[in-house]
N, C-alpha and C positions, 0 to 999 in steps of 0.2 A: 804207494803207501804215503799217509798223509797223517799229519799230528795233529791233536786236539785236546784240549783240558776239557772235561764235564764239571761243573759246580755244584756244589748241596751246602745248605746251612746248618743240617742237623741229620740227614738220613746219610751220612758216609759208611755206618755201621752195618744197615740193610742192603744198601748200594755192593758191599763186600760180599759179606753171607750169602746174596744170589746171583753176583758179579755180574750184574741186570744197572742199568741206568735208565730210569723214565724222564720223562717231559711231559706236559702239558699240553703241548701244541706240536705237529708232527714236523711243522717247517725247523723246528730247533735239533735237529737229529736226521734229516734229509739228505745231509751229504756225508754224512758215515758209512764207509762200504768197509768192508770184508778185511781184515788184514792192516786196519790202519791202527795206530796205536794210541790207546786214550790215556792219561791221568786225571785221577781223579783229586779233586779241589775241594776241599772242605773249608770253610771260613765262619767263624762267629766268634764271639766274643771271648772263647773259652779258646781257639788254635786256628792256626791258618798252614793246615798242612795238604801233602801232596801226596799221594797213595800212588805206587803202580811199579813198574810201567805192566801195561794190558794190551793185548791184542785183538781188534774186534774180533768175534766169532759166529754173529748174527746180526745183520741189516735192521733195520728198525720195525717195529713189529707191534701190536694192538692185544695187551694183554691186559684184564680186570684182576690178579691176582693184587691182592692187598700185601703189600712188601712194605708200603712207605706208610705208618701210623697216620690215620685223619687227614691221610692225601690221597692222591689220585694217580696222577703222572702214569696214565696207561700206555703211552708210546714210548716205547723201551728201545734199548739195544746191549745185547751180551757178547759179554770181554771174558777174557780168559788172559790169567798172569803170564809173563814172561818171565821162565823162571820161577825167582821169588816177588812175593807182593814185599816192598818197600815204604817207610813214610820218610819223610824230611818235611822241617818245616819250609818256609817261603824263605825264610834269611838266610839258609842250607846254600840256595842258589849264588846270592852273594859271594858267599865265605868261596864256594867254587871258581866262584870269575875272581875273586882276588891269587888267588892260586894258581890261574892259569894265565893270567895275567887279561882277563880278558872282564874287568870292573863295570865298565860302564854299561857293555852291554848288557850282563848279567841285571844291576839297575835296573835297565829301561823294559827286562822282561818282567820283573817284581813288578814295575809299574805297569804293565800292561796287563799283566791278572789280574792286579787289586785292582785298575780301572776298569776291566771286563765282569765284577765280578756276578754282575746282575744280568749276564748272559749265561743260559743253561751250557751252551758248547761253543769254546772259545776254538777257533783255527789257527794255528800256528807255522812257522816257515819249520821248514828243515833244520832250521838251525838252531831254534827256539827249541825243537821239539828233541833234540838231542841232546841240545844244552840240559832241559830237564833231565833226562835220561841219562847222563852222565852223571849228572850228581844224586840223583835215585842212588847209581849203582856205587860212587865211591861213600857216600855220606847218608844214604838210606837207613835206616834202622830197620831189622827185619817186620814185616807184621805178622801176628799170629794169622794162619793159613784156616779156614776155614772149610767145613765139608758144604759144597756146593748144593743149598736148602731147590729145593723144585718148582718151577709156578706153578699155582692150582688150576687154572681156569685155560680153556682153550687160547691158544696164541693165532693171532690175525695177521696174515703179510698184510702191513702196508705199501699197495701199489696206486700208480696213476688210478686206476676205476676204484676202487676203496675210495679214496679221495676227493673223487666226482662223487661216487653215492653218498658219503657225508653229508658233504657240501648241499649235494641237492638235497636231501632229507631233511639240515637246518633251514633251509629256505625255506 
């Protein structure tokens, strides 16, 4: 089991509703398998919060269903809650490491999101990935729970020969 933050600047909302996460390009979602746990990462101008904790429940996959307004991000992957869905914001985590007595590192993970934050799926240690996950669970605020909306359109495994067939058809 392996930890991950996913990013979005504005679709965290649709990201929820279909508990689906796309990308653009399928190398940014490649090493998500089955059983790893993601949060999600919201950032703009308006909040810099943290959704989750989520358990993947589907490897990444080539879906056209329109989820994200005026976007794309057809290579997906779906999470299912753990539990409850939680938000906290990014300074949640702080407040945590001062309480545990554990500051600085708490710091250097804040930094390492908001410097990541132009990566679609950020990788994390063990320890990062629980440290979040602790503070989900003591300082989370519940989120409202969502009925789980359906894709429209047929869903594609993305395997090795998918991959190659692309690849050779944009040549």
């Amino acid at each position: 089991m392996k930890y991950y933050i996913v990013t979005t600047t504005k679709f965290a909302e649709q990201c929820l509703e279909h508990f689906t996460y796309g990308a653009t390009q399928s190398n940014w979602l490649a090493n998500v398998d089955i059983g790893d746990i993601v949060f999600l990462s919201q950032f703009n101008y308006k909040a810099q919060q943290i959704f989750g904790p989520f358990r993947v429940v589907k490897t990444m996959f080539y879906n056209k269903s329109i989820i994200y307004p005026t976007q794309k991000y057809f290579y997906r992957i779906q999470f299912a809650p753990i539990d409850s869905i939680y938000a906290i914001e990014e300074t949640d985590l702080y407040l945590n490491g001062i309480q545990c007595g554990n500051a600085d590192f708490c710091y250097k993970l804040i930094n390492l999101i908001q410097q990541n934050k132009h990566l679609h799926c950020i990788s994390l240690t063990d320890k990062e990935g629980m440290a979040i996950f602790d503070t989900l669970q003591k300082f989370g605020i519940a989120y409202k729970n969502h009925d789980q909306k359906k894709l429209d359109h047929e869903i594609v495994e993305v395997t090795r020969e998918y991959i190659w067939q692309k690849n050779r058809l944009d040549k």
